[in-house]
C-alpha positions in Angstrom: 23.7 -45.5 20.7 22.4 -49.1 20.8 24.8 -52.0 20.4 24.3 -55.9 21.1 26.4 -59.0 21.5 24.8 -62.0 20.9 26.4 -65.6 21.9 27.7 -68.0 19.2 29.1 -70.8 20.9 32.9 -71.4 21.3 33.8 -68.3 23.2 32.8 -66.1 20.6 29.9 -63.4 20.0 28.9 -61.8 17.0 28.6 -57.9 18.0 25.7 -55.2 16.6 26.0 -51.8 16.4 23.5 -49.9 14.1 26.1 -49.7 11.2 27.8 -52.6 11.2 28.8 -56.4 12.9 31.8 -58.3 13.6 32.1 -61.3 15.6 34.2 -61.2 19.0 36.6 -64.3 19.0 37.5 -64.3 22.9 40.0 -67.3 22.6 42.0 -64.9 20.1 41.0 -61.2 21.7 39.7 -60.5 25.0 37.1 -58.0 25.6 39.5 -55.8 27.3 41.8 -56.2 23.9 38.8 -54.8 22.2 38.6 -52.2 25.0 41.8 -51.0 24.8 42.1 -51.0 21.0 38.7 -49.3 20.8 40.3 -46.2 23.2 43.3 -45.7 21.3 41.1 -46.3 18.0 38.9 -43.5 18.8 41.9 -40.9 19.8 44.1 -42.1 16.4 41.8 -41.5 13.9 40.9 -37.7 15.3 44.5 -36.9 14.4 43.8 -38.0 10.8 40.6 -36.4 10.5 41.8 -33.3 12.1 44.7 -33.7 9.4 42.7 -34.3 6.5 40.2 -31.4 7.3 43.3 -29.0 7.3 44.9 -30.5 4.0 47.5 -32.4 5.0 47.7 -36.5 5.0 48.9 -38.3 7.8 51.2 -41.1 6.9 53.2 -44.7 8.5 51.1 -43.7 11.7 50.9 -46.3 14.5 49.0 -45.5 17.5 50.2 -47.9 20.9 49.4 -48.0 24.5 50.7 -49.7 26.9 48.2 -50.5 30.0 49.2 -51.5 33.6 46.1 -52.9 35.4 45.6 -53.6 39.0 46.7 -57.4 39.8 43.2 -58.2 42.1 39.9 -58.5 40.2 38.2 -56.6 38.3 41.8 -55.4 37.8 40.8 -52.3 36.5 43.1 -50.2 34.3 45.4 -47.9 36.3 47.3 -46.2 33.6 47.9 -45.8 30.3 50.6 -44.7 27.8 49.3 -43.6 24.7 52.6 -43.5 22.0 51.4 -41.7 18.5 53.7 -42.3 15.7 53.3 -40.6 12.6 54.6 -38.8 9.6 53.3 -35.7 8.1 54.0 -32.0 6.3 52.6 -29.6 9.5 54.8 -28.4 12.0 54.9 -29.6 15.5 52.6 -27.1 16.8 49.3 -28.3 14.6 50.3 -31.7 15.7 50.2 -31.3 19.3 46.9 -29.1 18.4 45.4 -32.5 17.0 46.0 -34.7 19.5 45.7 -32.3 22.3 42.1 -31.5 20.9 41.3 -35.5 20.4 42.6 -36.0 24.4 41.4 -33.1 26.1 37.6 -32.7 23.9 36.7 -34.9 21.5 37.6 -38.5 21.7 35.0 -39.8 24.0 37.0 -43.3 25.2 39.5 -41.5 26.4 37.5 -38.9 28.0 35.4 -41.7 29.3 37.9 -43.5 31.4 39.8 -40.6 32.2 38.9 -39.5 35.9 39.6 -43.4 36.8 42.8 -43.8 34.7 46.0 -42.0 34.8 46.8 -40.9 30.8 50.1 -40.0 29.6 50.8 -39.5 25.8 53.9 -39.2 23.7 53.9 -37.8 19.9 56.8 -38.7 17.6 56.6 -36.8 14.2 59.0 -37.6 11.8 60.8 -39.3 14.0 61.1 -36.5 16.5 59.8 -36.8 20.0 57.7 -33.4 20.3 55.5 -34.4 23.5 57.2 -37.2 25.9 55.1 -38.8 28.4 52.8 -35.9 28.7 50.0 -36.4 31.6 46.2 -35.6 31.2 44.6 -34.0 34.2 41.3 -35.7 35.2 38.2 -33.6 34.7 37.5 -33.6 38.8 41.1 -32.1 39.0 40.0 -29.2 36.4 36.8 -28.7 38.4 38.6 -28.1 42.1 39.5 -25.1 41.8 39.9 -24.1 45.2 37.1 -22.2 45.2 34.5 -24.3 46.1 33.9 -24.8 42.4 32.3 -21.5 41.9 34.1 -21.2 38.4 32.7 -24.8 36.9 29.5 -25.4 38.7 
């Protein structure tokens, strides 16, 4: 992966990836706005894929985190609240199979952050709360096994 920013005056930058660009307006979105927006980007459109590749359509889905940093500089996320929101025909079980897969394996953001950041999740389907401020486990907590790490080294 390759991607670029380059300056444009007034606070903004026009970013390159090798698919696209956009320009960065930091008097309207901050870079950790983009940041955050890019984590929970990355986790809500695994649900949809996931979804689609079973046969089912995910619909009126919001996907929201809330974010509490640390109040001295670089104030560095210290946790994060992921809230899914979403309609759809598949029971509560494939759901939590979705997201659990996106959080736990496949959505690279979150995996990325998530040994320096506390995660929690909720999943509302239908209007039903079937996960409530669920907590991830870092990957160094997965890998102490108390045995000296003999099972994941």
């Amino acid at each position: 992966m390759e991607v670029s920013v380059e300056y444009r005056g007034d606070k903004t930058f026009k970013a390159n990836t090798l698919k696209s660009s956009f320009i960065l307006d930091c008097k309207e979105i901050t870079p950790v706005e983009y940041f955050a927006t890019g984590i929970i980007g990355c986790t809500g459109i695994d649900l949809v894929m996931m979804a689609e590749k079973d046969g089912f359509e995910v619909r009126n889905y919001t996907v929201k985190a809330e974010i509490e940093r640390s109040t001295s500089v670089p104030m560095k996320f210290v946790s994060m609240h992921i809230i899914y929101d979403f309609e759809g025909d598949f029971d509560a079980i494939k759901a939590k199979r979705y997201i659990g897969a996106s959080l736990e394996s496949y959505c690279t953001t979150v995996n990325s952050i998530r040994d320096s950041v506390q995660v929690r999740y909720t999943v509302i389907q239908n209007g039903e709360v079937i996960v409530e401020n669920e907590a991830l486990m870092s990957m160094k907590a997965l890998q102490e096994d108390g045995f000296g790490g003999a099972c994941c080294s």
